[in-house]
Structure formats: structure tokens, C-alpha cells
VOGUZA-970668 format. One record per residue: residue in one letter; x, y, z of N, C-alpha, C in turn. Coordinates in steps of 0.1 Angstrom, whole numbers, plus 5000, padded with zeros to 4 digits. Layout:
<drengus>
aXYZXYZXYZ ...
</drengus>
This chain:
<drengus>
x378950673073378650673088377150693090 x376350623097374950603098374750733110 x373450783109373950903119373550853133 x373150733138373850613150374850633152 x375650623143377050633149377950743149 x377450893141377651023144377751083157 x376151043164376351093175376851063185 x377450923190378250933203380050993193 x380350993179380951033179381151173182 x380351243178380251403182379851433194 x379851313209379651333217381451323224 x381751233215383251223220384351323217 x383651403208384351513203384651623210 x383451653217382751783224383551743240 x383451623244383951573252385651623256 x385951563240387651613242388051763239 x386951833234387352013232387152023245 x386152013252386352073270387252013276 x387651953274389351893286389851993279 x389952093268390652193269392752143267 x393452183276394952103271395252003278 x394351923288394551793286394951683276 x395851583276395351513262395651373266 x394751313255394751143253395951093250 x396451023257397850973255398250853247 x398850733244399050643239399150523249 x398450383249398750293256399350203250 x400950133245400750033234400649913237 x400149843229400649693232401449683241 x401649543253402849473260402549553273 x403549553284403049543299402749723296 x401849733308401349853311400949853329 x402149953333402049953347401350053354 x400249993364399550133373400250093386 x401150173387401650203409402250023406 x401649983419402149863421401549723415 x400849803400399949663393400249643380 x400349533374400649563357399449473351 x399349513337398149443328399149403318 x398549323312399349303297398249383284 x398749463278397649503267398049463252 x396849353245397549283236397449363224 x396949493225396849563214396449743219 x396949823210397250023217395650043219 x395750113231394450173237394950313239 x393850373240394350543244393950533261 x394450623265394950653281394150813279 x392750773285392050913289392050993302 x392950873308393150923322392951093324 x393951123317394051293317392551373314 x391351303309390451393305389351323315 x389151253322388251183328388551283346 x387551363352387751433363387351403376 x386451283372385951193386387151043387 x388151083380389150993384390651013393 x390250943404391650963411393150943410 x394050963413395050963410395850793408 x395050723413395650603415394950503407 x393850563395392950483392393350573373 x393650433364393950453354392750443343 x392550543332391350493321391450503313 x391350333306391650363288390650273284 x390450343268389550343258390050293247 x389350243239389550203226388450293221 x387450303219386450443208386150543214 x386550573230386250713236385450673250 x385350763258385250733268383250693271 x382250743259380850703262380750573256 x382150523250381550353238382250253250 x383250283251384250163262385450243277 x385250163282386250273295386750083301 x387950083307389050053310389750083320 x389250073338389350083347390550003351 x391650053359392649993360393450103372 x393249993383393850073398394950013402 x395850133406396750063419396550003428 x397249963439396249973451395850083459 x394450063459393850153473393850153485 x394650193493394550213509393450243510 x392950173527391950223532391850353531 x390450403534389850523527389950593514 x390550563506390350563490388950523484 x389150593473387850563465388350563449 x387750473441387850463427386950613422 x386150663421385150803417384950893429 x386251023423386251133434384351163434 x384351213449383351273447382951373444 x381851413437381251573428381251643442 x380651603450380451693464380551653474 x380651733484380651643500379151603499 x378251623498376551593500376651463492 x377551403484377651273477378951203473 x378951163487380251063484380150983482 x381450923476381650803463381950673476 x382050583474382050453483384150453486 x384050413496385650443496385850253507 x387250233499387150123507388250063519 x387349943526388349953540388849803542 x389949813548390749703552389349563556 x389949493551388849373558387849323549 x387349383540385649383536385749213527 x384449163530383949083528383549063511 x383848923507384048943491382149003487 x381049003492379949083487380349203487 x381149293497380949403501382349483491 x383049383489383949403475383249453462 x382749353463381649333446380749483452 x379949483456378949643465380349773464 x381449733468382549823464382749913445 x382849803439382449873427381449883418 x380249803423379049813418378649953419 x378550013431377950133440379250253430 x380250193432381250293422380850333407 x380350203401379550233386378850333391 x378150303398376850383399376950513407 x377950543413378750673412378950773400 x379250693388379550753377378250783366 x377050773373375950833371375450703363 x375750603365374750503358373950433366 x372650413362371650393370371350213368 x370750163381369850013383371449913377 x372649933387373349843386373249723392 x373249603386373149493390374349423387 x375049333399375949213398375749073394 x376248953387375848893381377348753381 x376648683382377948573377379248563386 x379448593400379948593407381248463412 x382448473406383448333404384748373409 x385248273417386548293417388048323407 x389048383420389848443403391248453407 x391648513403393548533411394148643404 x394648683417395448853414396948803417 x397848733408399448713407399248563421 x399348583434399248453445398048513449 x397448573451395948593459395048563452 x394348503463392748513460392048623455 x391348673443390548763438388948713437 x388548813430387148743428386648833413 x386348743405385048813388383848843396 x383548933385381648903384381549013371 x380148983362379949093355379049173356 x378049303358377149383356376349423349 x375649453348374749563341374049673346 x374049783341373449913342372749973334 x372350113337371550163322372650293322 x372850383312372950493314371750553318 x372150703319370550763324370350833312 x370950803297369850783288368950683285 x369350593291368650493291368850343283 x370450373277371250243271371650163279 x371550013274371849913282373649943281 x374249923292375449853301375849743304 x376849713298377449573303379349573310 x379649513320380349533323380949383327 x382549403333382949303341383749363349 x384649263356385149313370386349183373 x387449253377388149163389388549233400 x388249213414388649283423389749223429 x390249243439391349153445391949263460 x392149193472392249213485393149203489 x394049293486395949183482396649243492 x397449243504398549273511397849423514 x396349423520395449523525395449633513 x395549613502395349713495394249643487 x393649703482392149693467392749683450 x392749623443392849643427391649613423 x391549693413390249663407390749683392 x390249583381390249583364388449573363 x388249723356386849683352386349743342 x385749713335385449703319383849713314 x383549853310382149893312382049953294 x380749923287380749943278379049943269 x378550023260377450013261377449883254 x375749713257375849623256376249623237 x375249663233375049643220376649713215 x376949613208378549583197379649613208 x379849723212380949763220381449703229 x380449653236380949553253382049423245 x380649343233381049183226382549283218 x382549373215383849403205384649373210 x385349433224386049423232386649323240 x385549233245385649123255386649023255 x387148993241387748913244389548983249 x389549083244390949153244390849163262 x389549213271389649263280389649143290 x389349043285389348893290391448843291 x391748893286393248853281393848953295 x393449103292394149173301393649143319 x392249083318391949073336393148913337 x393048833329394148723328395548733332 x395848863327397748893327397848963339 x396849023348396849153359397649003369 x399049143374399549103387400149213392 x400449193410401249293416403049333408 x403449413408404849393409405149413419 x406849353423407449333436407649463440 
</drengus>
């Protein structure tokens, strides 16, 4: 092990001794249901949900190497006034979303949410049509920095479905991690639909 790759592991370590008795759960292969949304996962991810604290109850997170290498955004739907990233404080609230919004202000919906989660100079990119089960959705992918200063690469499918928000979004640092993933995460924004 190169000591590159030591340290986000011993960041992931330190990570999961302070969640304390929280624990990482199992995701396996085949449907995986959030509320009223399912993914297909073609292969086991762990379910950090339980150790991640700026996540709401309605908003699912899974990892394949830990939560600083890959994260795995996966919502119910959100009612108006909901937000994907509780906020740390009232003096900084997270973007919460509303009946209606316009497909930029979708995309500005979870862009501004990355960047809730302390990543800095998010930008949108590649902006394409998509489909959530019969609805119209919409892709796009991002980039960010952490505020160490590693490149971010991400993707996204939102969807505006029977007034509720889903969001699948897939954030990872660029170099190996994001390309490792993509295609598995390509398969799962593919399989996302409501259930009845």
C-alpha cells in the first residue's frame, strides 16, 4: 500500500471510530428500495447512511471505498420544503426544494447541495435529457474541488415526478475513483424508477 493510498484510508477509519455504534450496513446486488424509488445495484455497496450526519432521512448513502473516495446519493421523494443536506445551522441553510422549479433551478438544486457538503467552485456540465420510470428527468455531470483541494467529479439524475424531487447522484474524487465506478453507476441511474 503506497502511503497515497494510506491516507484517505486512515481517514476512513477515523471517520468510522466517531460514528461511534452506528454501523455500515450491507447493500447487495439486485433491487434496492428508497421510500417510493428503487435502483438496481449490479454489484454489494455498503449503506453509510447511518454514519453520514448531514443526511436526511429520506436521502440514502452508499459507498464502495468509504465515504471521502465515492458517495452514492439516492432520494426518495422530496416534498416541498425538503432538503437533500440538513443544515449545520440556521445561519446556513442547505437549498430545500419547491413544487414547480424550472429544469436550471433543478440542476442549481443539487449543484448548490454539493456544495453544501463543503465542496467548493461547483460547476454543471453536459446537461441532457433522461427519464425517471414515465417522466421526464434530466442528467448532467459536475465538478468541484474539495477544500483540500482535489479534483471532483460527479453525475446526476434529477426528476420532477408527481410533485415530488429524486435525485441519483454520484460524487467521487476525479482521479481513479469517479472512472472506477462509472460504469456500475451508469447502470444504476439507468434502472432508477418510482414504485407504485
Amino acid at each position: 500500500m503506497t502511503s497515497k493510498s494510506i491516507r484517505p484510508a486512515l481517514a476512513i477509519a477515523a471517520a468510522l471510530a466517531l460514528s461511534g455504534c452506528v454501523s455500515v450496513t450491507s447493500a447487495p446486488a439486485g433491487p434496492y428500495k428508497v421510500g417510493s424509488a428503487q435502483v438496481t445495484l449490479g454489484h454489494e455497496w455498503s449503506d453509510i447512511s447511518a454514519i453520514m450526519v448531514a443526511r436526511p432521512a429520506k436521502v440514502r448513502l452508499l459507498s464502495m471505498d468509504g465515504p471521502l473516495l465515492n458517495r452514492l446519493y439516492v432520494t426518495d421523494g422530496l416534498a416541498p420544503g425538503e432538503f437533500m443536506v440538513k443544515p449545520i445551522a440556521k445561519e446556513r441553510p442547505t437549498p430545500t426544494y419547491r413544487a414547480g422549479m424550472s429544469p436550471n433551478e433543478l440542476v442549481e438544486f443539487v449543484s448548490d447541495s454539493v456544495a453544501a457538503l463543503d465542496y467548493q467552485r461547483v460547476e454543471t456540465e453536459n446537461l441532457r435529457p433522461a427519464k425517471f420510470g414515465s417522466s421526464d428527468a434530466l442528467r448532467f455531470d459536475l465538478k468541484a474541488k474539495s477544500k483540500e483541494g482535489l479534483d471532483i467529479s460527479g453525475t446526476a439524475l434529477v426528476a420532477d415526478a408527481g410533485g415530488k424531487l429524486y435525485v441519483v447522484l454520484y460524487i467521487a474524487p476525479t482521479e481513479h475513483y469517479y472512472a472506477a465506478e462509472l460504469p456500475e453507476v451508469e447502470t444504476i441511474i439507468g434502472s432508477v424508477k418510482p414504485l407504485a
